[in-house]
N, C-alpha and C positions, 0 to 999 in steps of 0.2 A: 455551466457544467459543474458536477459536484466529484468527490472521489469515485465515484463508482464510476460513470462516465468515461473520467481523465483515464482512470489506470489501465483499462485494457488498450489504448491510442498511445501511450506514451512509448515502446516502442519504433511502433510507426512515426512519432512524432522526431523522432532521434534521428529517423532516416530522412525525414522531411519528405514522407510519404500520405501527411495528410493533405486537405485542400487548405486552403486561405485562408477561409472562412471558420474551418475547424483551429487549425492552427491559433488564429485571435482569441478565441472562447478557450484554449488551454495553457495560453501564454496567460491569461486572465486569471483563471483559475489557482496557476503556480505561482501568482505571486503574492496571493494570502493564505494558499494552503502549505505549511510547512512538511506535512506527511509526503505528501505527493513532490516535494523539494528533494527534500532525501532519496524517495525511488527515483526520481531522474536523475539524478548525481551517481547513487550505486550502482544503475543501470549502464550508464554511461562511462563510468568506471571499466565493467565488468565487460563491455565491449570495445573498450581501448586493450584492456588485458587478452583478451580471446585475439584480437587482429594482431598483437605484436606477435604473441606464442604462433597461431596460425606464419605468418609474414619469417618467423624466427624456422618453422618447420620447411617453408616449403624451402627458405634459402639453403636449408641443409640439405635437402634431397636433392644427389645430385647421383641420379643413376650411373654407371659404368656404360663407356662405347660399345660393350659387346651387349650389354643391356637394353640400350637402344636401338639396336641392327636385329636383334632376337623380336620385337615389340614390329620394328616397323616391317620385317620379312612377314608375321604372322597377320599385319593388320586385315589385306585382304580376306582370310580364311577364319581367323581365330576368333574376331570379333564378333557379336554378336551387330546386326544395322539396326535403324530405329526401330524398321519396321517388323522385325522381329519381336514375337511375344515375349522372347526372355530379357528384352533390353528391356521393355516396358516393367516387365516384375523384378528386374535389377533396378529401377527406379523408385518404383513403387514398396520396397522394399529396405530402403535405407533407414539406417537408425531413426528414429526417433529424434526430435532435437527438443533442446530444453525451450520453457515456454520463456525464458528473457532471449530466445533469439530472435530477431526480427528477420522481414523479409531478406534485408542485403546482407546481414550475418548468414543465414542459412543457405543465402547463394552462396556465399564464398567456400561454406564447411560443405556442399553438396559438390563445387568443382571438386578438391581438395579430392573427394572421395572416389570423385570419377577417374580423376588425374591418376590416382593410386592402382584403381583397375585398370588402368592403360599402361601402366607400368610393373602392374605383377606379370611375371615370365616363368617362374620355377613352378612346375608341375604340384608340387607339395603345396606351394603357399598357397596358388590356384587352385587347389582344392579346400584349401581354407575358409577362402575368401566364398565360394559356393557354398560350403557350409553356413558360412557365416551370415548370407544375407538371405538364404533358406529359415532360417532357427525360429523360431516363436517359444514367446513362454505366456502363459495367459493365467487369468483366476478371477474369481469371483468376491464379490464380500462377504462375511459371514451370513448376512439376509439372505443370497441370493439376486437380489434387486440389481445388482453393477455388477458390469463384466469389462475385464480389459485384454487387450494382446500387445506387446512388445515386441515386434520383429527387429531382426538386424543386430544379433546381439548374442555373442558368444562366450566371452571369456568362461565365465560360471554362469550355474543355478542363481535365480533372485530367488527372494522371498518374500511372505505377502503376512500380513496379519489376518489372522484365525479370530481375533480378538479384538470389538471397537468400541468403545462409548457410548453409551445410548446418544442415539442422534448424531453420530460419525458418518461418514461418510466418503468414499474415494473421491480425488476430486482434481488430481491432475501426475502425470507420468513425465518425467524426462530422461532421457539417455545423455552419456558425456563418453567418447571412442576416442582414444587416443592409441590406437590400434598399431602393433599387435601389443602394447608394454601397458596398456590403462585401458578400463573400461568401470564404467558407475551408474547407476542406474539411482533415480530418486523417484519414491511414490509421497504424495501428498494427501493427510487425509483433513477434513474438518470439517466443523459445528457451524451453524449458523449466526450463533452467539459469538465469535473471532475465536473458541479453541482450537487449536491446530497440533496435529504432529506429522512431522516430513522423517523417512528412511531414507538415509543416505548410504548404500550399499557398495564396495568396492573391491575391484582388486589387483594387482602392479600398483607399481609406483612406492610409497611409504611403508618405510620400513614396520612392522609387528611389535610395535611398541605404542602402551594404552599411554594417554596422555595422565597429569597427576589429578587427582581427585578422590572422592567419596571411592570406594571400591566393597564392592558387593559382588553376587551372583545373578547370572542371568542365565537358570535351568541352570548347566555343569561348569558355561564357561566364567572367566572372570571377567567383570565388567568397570567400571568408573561413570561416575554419575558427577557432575557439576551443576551445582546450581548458578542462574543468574549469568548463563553463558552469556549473554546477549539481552540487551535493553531496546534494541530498536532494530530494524530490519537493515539500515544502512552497518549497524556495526558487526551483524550476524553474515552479510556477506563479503563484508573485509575478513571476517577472521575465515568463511568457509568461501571461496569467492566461487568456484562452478554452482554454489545450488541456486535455484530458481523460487523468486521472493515475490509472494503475494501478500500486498501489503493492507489487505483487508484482516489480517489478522494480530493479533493482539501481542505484538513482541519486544513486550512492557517486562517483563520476565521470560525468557526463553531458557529452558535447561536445556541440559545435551545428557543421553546415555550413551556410552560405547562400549560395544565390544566385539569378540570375534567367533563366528561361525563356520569351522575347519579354516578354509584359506580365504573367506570373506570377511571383510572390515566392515559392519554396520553403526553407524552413527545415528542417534535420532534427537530429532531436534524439538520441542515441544512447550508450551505452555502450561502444559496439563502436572499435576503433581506426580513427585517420586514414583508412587506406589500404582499408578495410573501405567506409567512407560513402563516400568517394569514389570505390569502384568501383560499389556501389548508386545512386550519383546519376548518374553516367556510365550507368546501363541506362534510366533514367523513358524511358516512353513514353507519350504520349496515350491516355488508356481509347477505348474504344467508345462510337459515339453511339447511341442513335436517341429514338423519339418513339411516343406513345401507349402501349402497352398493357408492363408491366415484361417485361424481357428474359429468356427461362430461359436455365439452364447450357447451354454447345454440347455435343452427342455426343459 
């Protein structure tokens, strides 16, 4: 097996979700390819962190007795059953999850979710929550050519670039719901060649303060620019650990731009020069909204 091979299995390989025989050919593989060492280390990393926070959440949630008499009087009536079409599009409809989560990760963050809807009771939050797994936001790329939708996903408006690199291309979406106090959204775009830039979009959570660096403009607001953020993809997701790392790309030099669009924190993370992110972040435009049923590609 070569990197191309290993990386999309490694994952799987982490749950001990491949077979035997696959398993041998990537035990082989890691132990003279050094690149593919690091993504399974950070990978691995980064789902010890998600299981303790997850493990750290649910021990907190500890609904109220009248909270659970309110839940289990309504279950007969209130719930929707399998065999109902709206359990199925409350299924079919959950966030988005990032692509380093694996099958038994995304079991876990899909109870979690269900668990949540079993224990919303207040009328208001329960109309949140319908909101919420109703919502899409969608867009295209500047060619036309890629079309994406993002369901499950409310805090704010995302934003999409207007603006790509000749030979750019979208190339991968993740959500991160830490509902109702966080929510983040990451677009991934890149070149054939390993350039790449990932949006890293936010908002709750950290406080409105740009971290120190270069400071320039981006359109009216005020931005910071870092060069040299990151040398390698293992150390790009210690310092940012929710984003989602494709290590087919070149993160020999990684710069970072940040800054803020009304009450959204955008970060971008890139190989590409200065003057390159700063005309990409100068194009973000607000996706498409709407509600109910997912949106197809326009004509």
């Amino acid at each position: 097996m070569n990197c191309r091979e290993v990386l999309p299995r490694i994952n799987a390989y982490l749950d001990a979700e491949v077979s035997p025989s696959e398993k041998k050919l990537i035990q082989s593989h890691l132990a003279t390819c050094q690149s593919c060492q690091q993504e399974l280390e950070s990978l691995g990393q980064l789902q010890n962190m998600l299981r303790k926070q997850l493990k750290t959440r649910a021990a907190n949630a500890a609904p109220s007795v009248e909270a659970w008499s309110l839940v289990q009087a309504s279950l007969s009536n209130d719930l929707p059953r399998l065999s109902d079409p709206r359990s199925i599009r409350l299924l079919s409809t959950l966030p988005t999850l990032p692509r380093f989560g694996s099958l038994g990760l995304q079991k876990v963050v899909i109870a979690l979710l269900i668990l949540l809807a079993l224990v919303v009771s207040a009328p208001s939050v329960r109309a949140r929550m319908e909101s919420w797994v109703g919502s899409w936001f969608s867009f295209s790329s500047p060619d036309g050519e890629d079309f994406a939708a993002i369901g499950g996903f409310s805090a704010f408006t995302p934003y999409h670039a207007t603006y790509l690199p000749e030979g750019f291309q979208h190339s991968g979406t993740g959500t991160i719901t830490g509902w109702p106090d966080y929510e983040a959204l990451e677009l991934t775009y890149d070149h054939k060649n390993g350039q790449f830039f990932t949006l890293l979009e936010s908002t709750g959570g950290d406080a409105r303060a740009l971290p120190s660096g270069e400071e320039l403009q981006v359109g009216d607001s005020r931005a910071v620019f870092i060069s040299n953020f990151a040398t390698s993809s293992a150390e790009l997701v210690a310092k940012i650990p929710i984003l989602s790392i494709v290590t087919n790309f070149d993160y020999s030099n990684t710069n970072m731009l940040t800054w803020f669009m009304g009450e959204v924190k955008i970060e971008m993370f890139s190989n590409l020069p200065e003057d390159e992110m700063i005309r990409i972040a100068a194009s973000l435009v607000p996706m498409q909204t709407s509600e109910g049923e997912q949106p197809n590609p326009p004509n």
